[in-house]
Structure formats: structure tokens, C-alpha cells
LOVO-984542 format. One line per 5 residues: number of its first residue (from 1); their letters; for each residue x, y, z of C-alpha. Coordinates in steps of 0.02 Angstrom, whole numbers. Each point is the difference from the previous one (the first is absolute). Layout:
N
NUM	a	X Y Z  ...
//
This chain:
566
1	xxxxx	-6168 -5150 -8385  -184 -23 62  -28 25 181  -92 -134 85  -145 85 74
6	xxxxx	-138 -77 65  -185 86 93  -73 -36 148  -194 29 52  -47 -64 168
11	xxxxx	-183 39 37  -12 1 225  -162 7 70  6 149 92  -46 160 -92
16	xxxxx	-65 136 159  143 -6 115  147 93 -95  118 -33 147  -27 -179 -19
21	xxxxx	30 14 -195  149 109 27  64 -106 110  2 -134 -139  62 92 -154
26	xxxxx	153 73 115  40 -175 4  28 5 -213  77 157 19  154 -80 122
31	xxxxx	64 -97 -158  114 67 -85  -33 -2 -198  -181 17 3  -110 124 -26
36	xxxxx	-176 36 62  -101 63 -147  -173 8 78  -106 -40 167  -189 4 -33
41	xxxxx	-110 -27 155  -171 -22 -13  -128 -1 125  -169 -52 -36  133 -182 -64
46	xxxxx	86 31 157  134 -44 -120  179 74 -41  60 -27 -194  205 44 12
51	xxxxx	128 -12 -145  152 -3 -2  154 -65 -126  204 -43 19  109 -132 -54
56	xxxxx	-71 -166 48  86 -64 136  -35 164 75  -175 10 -23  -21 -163 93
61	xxxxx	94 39 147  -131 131 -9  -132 -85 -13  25 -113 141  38 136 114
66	xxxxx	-162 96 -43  -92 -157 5  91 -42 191  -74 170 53  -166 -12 -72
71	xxxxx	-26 -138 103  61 68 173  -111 169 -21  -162 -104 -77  -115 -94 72
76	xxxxx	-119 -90 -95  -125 -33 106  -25 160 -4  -4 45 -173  -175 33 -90
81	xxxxx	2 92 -172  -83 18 -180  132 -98 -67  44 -196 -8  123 -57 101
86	xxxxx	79 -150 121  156 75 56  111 153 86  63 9 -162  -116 -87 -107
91	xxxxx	101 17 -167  191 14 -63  3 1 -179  171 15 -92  12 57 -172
96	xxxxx	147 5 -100  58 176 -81  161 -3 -91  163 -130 -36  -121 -147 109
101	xxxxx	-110 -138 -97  -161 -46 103  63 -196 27  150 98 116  -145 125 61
106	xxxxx	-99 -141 56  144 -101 100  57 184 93  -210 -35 56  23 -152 37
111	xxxxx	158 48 97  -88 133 103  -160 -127 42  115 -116 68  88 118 125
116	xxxxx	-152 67 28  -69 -166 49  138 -81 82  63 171 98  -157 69 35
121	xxxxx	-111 -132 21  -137 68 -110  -87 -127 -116  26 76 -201  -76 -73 -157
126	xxxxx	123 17 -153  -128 81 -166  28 46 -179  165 -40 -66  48 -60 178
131	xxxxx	-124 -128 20  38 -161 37  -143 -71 -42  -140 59 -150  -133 25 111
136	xxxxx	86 117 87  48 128 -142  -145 100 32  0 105 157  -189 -30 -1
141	xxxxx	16 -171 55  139 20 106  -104 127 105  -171 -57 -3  -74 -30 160
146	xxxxx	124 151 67  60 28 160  -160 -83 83  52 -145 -81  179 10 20
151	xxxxx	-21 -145 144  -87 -143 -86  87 53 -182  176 -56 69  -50 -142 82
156	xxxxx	-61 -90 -158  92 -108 -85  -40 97 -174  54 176 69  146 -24 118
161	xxxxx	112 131 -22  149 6 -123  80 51 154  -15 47 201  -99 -94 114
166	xxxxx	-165 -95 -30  -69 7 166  -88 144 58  87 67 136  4 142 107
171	xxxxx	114 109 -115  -99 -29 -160  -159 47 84  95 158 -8  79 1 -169
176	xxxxx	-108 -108 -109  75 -49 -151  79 77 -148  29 -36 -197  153 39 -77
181	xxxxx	29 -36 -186  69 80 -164  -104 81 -129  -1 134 -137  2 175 3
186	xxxxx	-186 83 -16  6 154 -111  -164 99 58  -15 105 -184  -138 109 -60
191	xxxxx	-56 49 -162  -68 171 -61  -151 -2 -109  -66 165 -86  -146 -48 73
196	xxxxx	-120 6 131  -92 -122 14  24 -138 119  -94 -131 -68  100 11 -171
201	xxxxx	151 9 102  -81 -182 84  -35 -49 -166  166 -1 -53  77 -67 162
206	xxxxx	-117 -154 -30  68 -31 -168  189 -11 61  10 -67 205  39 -174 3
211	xxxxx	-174 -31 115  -97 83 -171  -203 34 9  -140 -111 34  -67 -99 -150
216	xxxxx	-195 45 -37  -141 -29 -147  -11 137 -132  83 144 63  165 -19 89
221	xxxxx	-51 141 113  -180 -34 29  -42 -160 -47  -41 -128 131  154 -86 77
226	xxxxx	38 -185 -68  30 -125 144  55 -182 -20  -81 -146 33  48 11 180
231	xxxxx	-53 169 22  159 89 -11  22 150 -71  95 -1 -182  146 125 -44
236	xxxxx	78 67 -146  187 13 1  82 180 -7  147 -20 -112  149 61 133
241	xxxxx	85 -152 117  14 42 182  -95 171 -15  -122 90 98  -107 139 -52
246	xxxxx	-143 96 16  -54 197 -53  -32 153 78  -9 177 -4  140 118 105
251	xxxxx	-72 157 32  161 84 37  63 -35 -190  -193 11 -64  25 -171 -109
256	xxxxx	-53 -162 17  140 -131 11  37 -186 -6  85 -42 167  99 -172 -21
261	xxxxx	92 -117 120  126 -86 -116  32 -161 122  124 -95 -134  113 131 -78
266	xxxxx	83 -157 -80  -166 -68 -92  -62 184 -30  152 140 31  -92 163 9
271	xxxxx	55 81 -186  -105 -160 -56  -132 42 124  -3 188 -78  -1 -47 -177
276	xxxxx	-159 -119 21  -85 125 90  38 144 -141  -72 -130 -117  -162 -53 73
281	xxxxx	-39 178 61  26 57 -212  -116 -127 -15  -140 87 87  49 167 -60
286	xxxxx	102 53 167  191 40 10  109 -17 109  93 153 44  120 -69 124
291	xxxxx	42 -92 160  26 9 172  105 -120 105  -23 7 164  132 -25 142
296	xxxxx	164 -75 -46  59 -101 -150  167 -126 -7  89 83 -153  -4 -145 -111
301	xxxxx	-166 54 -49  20 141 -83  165 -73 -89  -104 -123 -65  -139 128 -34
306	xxxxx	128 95 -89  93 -134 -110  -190 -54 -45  -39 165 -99  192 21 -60
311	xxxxx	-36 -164 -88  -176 76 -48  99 108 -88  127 -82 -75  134 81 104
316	xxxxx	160 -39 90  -48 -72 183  192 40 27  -10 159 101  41 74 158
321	xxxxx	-128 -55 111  -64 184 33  -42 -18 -167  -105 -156 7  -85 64 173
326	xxxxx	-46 153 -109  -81 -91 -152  -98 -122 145  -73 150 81  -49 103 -159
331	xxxxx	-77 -148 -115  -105 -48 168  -39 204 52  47 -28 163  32 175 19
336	xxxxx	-179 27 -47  -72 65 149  164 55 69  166 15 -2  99 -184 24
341	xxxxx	161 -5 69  80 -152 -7  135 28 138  -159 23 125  -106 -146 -70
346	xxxxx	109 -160 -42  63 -106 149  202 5 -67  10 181 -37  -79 36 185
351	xxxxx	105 -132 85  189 56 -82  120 79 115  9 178 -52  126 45 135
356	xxxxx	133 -135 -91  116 71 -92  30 -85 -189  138 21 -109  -101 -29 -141
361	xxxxx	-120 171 35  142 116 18  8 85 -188  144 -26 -96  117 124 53
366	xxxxx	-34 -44 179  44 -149 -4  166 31 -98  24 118 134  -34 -138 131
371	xxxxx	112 -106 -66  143 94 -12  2 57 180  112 -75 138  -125 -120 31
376	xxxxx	51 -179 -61  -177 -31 -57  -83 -12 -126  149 -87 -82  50 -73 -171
381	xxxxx	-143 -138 48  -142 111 -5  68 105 -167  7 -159 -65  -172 -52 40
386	xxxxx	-58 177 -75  94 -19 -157  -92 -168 -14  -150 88 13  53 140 -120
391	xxxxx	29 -161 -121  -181 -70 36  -53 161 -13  61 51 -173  -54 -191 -73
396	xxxxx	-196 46 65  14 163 -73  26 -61 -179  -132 -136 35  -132 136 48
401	xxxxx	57 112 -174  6 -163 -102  -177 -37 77  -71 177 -84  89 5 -156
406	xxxxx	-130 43 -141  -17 -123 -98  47 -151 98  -161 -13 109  -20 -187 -20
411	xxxxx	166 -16 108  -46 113 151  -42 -141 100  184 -93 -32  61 188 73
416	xxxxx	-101 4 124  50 -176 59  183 56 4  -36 179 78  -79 -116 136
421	xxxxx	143 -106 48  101 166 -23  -83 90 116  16 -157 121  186 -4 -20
426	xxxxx	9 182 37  -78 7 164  68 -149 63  175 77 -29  -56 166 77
431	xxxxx	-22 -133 163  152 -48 -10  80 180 -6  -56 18 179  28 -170 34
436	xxxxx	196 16 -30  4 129 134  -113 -80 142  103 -170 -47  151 109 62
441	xxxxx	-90 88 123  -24 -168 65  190 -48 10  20 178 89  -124 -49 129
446	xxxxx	74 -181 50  186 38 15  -91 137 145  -75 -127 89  77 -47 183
451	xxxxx	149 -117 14  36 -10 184  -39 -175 44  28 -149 -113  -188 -24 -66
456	xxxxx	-6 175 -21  138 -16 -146  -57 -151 -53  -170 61 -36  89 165 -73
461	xxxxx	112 -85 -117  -164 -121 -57  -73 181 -26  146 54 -98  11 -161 -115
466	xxxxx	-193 22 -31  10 173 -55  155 -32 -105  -88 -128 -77  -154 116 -45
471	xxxxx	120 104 -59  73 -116 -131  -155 -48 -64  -91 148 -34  112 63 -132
476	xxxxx	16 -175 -66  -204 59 -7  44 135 -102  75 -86 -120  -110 -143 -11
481	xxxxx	-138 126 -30  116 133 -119  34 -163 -122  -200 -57 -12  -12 182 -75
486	xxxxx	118 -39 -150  -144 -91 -75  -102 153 6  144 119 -79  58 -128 -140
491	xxxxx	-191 -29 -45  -25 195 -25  159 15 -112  -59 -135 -101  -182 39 -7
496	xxxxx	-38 166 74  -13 182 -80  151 8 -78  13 184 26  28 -68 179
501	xxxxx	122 -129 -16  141 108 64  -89 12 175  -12 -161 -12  178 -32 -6
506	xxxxx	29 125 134  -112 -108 120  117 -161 -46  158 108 43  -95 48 160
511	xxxxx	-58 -148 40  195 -81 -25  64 144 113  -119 -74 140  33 -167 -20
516	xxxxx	235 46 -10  -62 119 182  -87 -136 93  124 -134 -59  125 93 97
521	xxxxx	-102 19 154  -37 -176 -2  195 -53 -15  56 137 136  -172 -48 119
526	xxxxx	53 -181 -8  162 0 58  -59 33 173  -102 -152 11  71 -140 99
531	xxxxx	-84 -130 -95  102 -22 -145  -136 -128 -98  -122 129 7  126 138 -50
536	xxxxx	39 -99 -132  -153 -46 -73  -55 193 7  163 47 -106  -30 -132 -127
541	xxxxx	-170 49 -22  46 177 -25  152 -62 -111  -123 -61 -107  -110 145 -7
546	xxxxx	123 118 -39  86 -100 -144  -177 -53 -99  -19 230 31  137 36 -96
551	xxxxx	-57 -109 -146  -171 50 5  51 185 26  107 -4 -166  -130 -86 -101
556	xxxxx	-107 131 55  101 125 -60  64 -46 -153  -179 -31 -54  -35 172 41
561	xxxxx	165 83 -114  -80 -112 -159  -149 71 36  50 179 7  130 -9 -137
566	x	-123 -63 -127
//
């Protein structure tokens, strides 16, 4: 299952005194479940860019506390610097990473501003996807006038805060205001040209960013520049939504490049971005020879980079995901320049826990070791869920052959559709493999809570019912998810390469085996619960599950002896 993982980037206005900005980011660093990726201070700005990421709820709390600090250790009267600004911390953006959409991005912002407003008493403007009002989307407006204006801005009736005081007090003198919204992740990318000249490299930035070049007479790099009637300048549209580019040369590399902000990785994701630049650099006899991202990348971008040129090629998208990171960074030459590692450069490789210890990455004689130790756990539940995955498994694998068979090229894409949902099936049952044992773990870990007074064993049998009850329904999970994948096996016994069709039958025996194991875990889980509805309607459920199995399971199989005694 997706982790919910959202990033952080509060910019403070303070960028020369590192004991102030330590100060603030040891404030992030309390919470538990995030993690500080970067602090960069700069000082002609007098400004402090820091990211961090963590589940969402987490992040906030973080947030807020940085935020709290920033305005005890800053004063903003003052503050002078390079760099706009109205406020201790002048801007919060968050930006949603993995398993969040943007609408539940923007109400976490809207969350934080009103804390921050109501707790704090400092006045914040809601932008982007947070914003209240249209006007206020663009942090532009929301900051003009800065922090010199701060006093008569949140006095008017137009731009009152979203929330925090409108009256310019004594505190706010000190604070000034602060926008926090929701927006997109910026990819910062560059793009090798064998090349050296910077003007070409211009050239060819002008024909994609979304701002494009300046519209003249005659020659489109010469020619006088057209105005309008009013006197404003005219433009030509690049051809790439929510871009910005320009060229120039890097002297360390000794090639020009086209450095792009990609703004709107849902109107333009960056394999997009890549391709149109390949194609209008051909078109003035330059090539690209690579790219270069630069910083950090959510990993959804190169999964969608790397399905993009599977389907390119008319080949399964139903991989392992190492697989699809490794076609995303080899069609775009990320490792052009240099070596890129993915487990240093996207945001949920750098974030997982490495210290936590995972059933599922012990090989497989470890964990048949493992589990048949003294140790209670893992159990039948979590062989179950791994026999469901085995199932899964086995059904993708005929999928991805069926996909490559010679001579059947105008189905790859059916395959690869069905390698897809394969693969999905897969790792959610891998989840649950771990799951089953932390569900238990769970139960462990309430029946050792304290019973000495009355609420004490009133809260620990509450504990104990809630666990019990997780652990009820996550093999009832596994079963759920073990039966969607008898669509996958039966389709690739029917349809698939029939030199195949006996694995395909062994993923429906699998995937029956799983479904018998956590039927029993569900019936012996249940009969702990004290809520005998609830009980019930789990058992039924699972009843149910396990009796369509059996006839889906024999189908399965017959189909398969026909087959193979032809």
C-alpha cells in the first residue's frame, strides 16, 4: 500500500545567523516521522529555503512548530534582504508526494494557517490550491507590498487575512505575515546538448517554455519586436504548459544545456518535457545527449517516465518497479553526466526506514527459517498473504510472456494491462504479509498495557478489542485481495501463452491456499471479539469468500488439465 507522504518547504527570513536557523529546523527534527532533507541559507536573501517530508499529519505538527519558533527568534523590523518578503516566515508551501491528492494537500494548509492564525496570532493568506479566494492563488499578489505593507494590507477589506488578526499590533510588527497554500512539486531538470553554444541552447529553450520568445518583423531573432496597439510587447507561445527555460553553457561539463523549471508536472510531466525538447533541438541539428535533474524528485515521476517509453515500445508496463525506475532514467540519460542513484535522489527511497525490519526482504530460506522458530510470528496469516502473492505473482508472469510472444504483437497492450493489475495485486499482498504480523504485534502490545485501576483496564480491554478487530480484518484483506486475482489467472489460462497455462493454474491453487489460510485466521481472530454483530458480519463475509474460491479454483484448474491433455 502507498504511503501517504507529503513535503514541506518553509522559506524564513533569516539566512546569516545559523544559530537562529538551527534553532528553527531542531524544531522539525523533534517530530517523530519526519525527516529533514535539506537547509539552504542564503545570505545576500537573508533567507533560509528548508525541506523536509513525513506523513501528513506529521509534517504539520512540524510545520507549526518551526513556524512558532521562527517567530520568537525573528524580528522583522529588522529584517532587510535581496529577497521579497512580509513575514518571519514568509512562505509554507505543502506539496503532496505519494498516497495524498492535492484537494487533501490543500485542507492539511489550510489546517496549519488556521492554527497558525488562531494560536499564534500571526495574520496568513491561504495561495495556490489553498486559496480561498482566486485572487489569492498567486503568491505574487498575496505578497505585494511585503512586509512594509503588511500594516495597511490587513486592514483592508480586500486583503484581510484568511486567518489571525487584522489589526496591526505589537506582535505582528514582529512577525509580519505569512502564506501558506498547496502546490505542485517543481522538478528543476537540465538538458545536455552536444553543443556549445548558448544562444542555440536559448534558441531552443524559446521554442518550448510556456513564456516562449518575443514576436518581431522578418527575422524571429533580429527583426524588430511587434507591439500592440497599446504598446505592449507581443509573445509567441513555447509549446510546454507550466515550463520555464532558458540556455546556457556549464563549463564544468563543457556543453551547453537547456535548464527548465517544470512548474505543472500534471500539464507537462517531465518525460513529456524531454521528448519535446529532443525534438525541437533535431530540428536545429542539435541532440540531446541527456539530462540532469537537480535536487530531489517524488518517485512517481520516473514511474511515469518509465511506463511512458515501455508503452513507446510496445512493452509490458507490468514490472517490478526497479525495472520501470531503470527504463525512466536510461530513455531520459539521466545518468549522463553522472552516475544516478535513485535511493539518494527520490524523496520515498530517502525517507524509508532502513533500520525496520520486513518480512518480505528476508530471502526465501530466511524467512522459512523465521517462521519456523519458537516465535509465534509470522503465522499462517502472513504465509497466507505470501501465497496470495505467489498466486498474483505467477498470473503477471504469464501476462508479461503472453505480452512478448512472437507473433501476437497486436495484443501486448491487453498483457500489459493485466501484468499491471498483477503487479498491483502482488505488492499489495506483500503489505499484508507484514501486516498479519504487526496486526498481532498489536494484540501483544495491548494485553501489556497496565490494569491497576479501573480506567486503566477499561482503556486496556478497548485496546484489546481494537487490535482483535484489526486482526480479523486484515486477513479477511487477504482474501478480498487473493480472489480479485482469480480474474487475472483464469484470463491467462484462457488467453495467455499456452505453454504457460500450467503456471497459471499453479497461481489459482496458490491463490485458493491464501484465501482457505486467512479464512481460518479470520474465524479463530473473531471469536475474541465481544461484539458478536461485527463478528458475525466478518465470518459471513469470509464465508462467502471462501466458498465462491473453491469454485473458481476448480474451474481454474480443470481448464488447465483440457488444456494440457490436448
Amino acid at each position: 500500500m502507498t504511503r501517504r507522504i507529503i513535503e514541506c518547504v518553509p522559506n524564513f527570513s533569516e539566512g546569516r545567523n545559523m544559530n537562529v536557523i538551527n534553532q528553527i529546523t531542531e524544531e522539525i527534527e523533534k517530530v517523530e516521522g519526519v525527516r529533514l532533507l535539506n537547509t539552504d541559507p542564503g545570505a545576500a536573501t537573508n533567507r533560509t529555503v528548508v525541506t523536509f517530508v513525513g506523513e501528513p499529519e506529521m509534517v504539520v505538527e512540524a510545520a507549526f512548530r518551526a513556524i512558532k519558533r521562527a517567530s520568537e527568534l525573528i524580528d522583522m523590523r529588522q529584517h532587510h534582504g535581496e529577497h521579497p518578503r512580509m513575514g518571519a516566515t514568509d512562505v509554507c508551501p505543502l506539496i503532496p508526494i505519494s498516497g495524498i491528492t492535492m484537494e487533501e494537500t490543500a485542507e492539511y494548509a489550510r489546517a496549519l494557517a488556521k492554527r497558525v492564525g488562531e494560536e499564534l496570532s500571526i495574520p496568513v493568506y491561504c495561495y495556490e490550491n489553498a486559496a480561498f479566494k482566486e485572487e489569492r492563488r498567486n503568491l505574487a499578489n498575496c505578497r505585494a507590498g511585503e512586509y512594509e505593507g503588511v500594516a495597511k494590507k490587513i486592514s483592508d477589506d480586500i486583503w484581510r487575512p484568511d486567518f489571525g488578526p487584522a489589526v496591526y499590533s505589537e506582535s505582528v510588527a514582529r512577525s509580519g505575515a505569512t502564506a501558506i497554500g498547496a502546490r505542485d512539486f517543481l522538478i528543476a531538470i537540465n538538458f545536455n546538448l552536444n553543443t556549445t553554444s548558448t544562444r542555440r541552447a536559448n534558441a531552443i529553450a524559446f521554442d518550448v517554455r510556456e513564456k516562449g520568445r518575443k514576436k518581431r518583423e522578418g527575422n524571429p531573432y533580429t527583426g524588430k519586436v511587434v507591439k500592440d496597439q497599446n504598446g505592449e510587447e507581443l509573445w509567441i507561445p513555447g509549446t510546454l504548459k507550466g515550463c520555464k527555460a532558458i540556455g546556457w553553457f556549464i563549463e564544468e561539463y563543457g556543453v551547453a544545456q537547456v535548464s527548465m523549471n517544470v512548474t505543472d508536472i500534471a500539464s507537462t510531466p517531465v518525460h513529456i518535457a524531454f521528448d519535446e525538447v529532443v525534438n525541437k533541438a533535431a530540428a536545429r541539428g542539435i541532440r540531446v545527449t541527456g539530462s540532469e535533474i537537480v535536487g530531489l524528485i517524488p518517485k512517481r515521476v520516473l514511474i511515469e517516465a518509465g511506463k511512458y517509453y515501455l508503452n513507446k515500445q510496445q512493452r509490458s508496463a507490468g514490472v517490478s518497479e526497479g525495472e520501470i525506475v531503470k527504463i525512466a532514467i536510461k530513455s531520459m540519460g539521466l545518468d549522463d553526466l553522472k552516475p544516478f542513484i535513485p535511493e539518494e535522489r527520490v524523496i520515498e527511497y530517502l525517507i524509508e526506514n532502513k533500520n525496520e525490519k520486513r518480512l518480505v526482504d528476508l530471502t526465501c530460506r530466511a524467512f522459512a527459517l523465521e517462521t519456523a522458530s519458537e516465535s509465534p510470528a509470522p503465522g499462517g496469516g502472513s504465509v497466507s498473504a505470501l501465497m496470495g502473492a505467489f498466486g498474483a505473482a505467477l498470473g503477471t508472469m504469464v501476462a508479461n510472456l503472453s505480452s512478448h510472444k512472437a507473433g501476437w504483437d497486436d495484443r501486448w497492450r491487453y498483457f500489459s494491462d493485466y501484468a499491471e493489475r498483477g503487479q498491483s495485486i502482488m505488492n499489495e499482498l506483500l503489505y499484508l504479509v507484514d501486516e498479519d504480523t504487526n496486526s498481532f504485534k498489536k494484540i501483544m502490545d495491548a494485553f501489556s498495557l497496565p490494569k491497576g485501576s479501573e480506567a486503566e483496564r477499561e482503556a486496556r480491554d478497548a485496546a484489546i478489542q481494537d487490535a482483535t478487530l484489526y486482526a480479523t480484518e486484515i486477513p479477511l484483506r487477504t482474501m478480498q485481495v487473493s480472489y480479485s486475482a482469480f480474474d487475472l489467472v483464469e484470463e491467462m489460462v484462457k488467453e495467455g501463452n499456452p505453454n504457460s497455462v500450467s503456471d497459471a493454474g499453479v497461481g489459482a491453487l496458490a491463490l485458493r491456499s491464501a484465501i482457505f489460510g486467512a479464512y481460518m485466521n479470520v474465524r479463530i481472530n473473531s471469536v475474541d471479539l465481544k461484539n458478536r454483530e461485527t463478528a458475525s458480519n466478518l465470518v459471513r463475509e469470509a464465508q462467502s469468500i471462501f466458498d465462491k474460491s473453491v469454485v473458481r479454483e476448480k474451474q481454474i484448474t480443470d481448464a488447465v488439465i483440457q488444456t494440457i491433455s490436448r
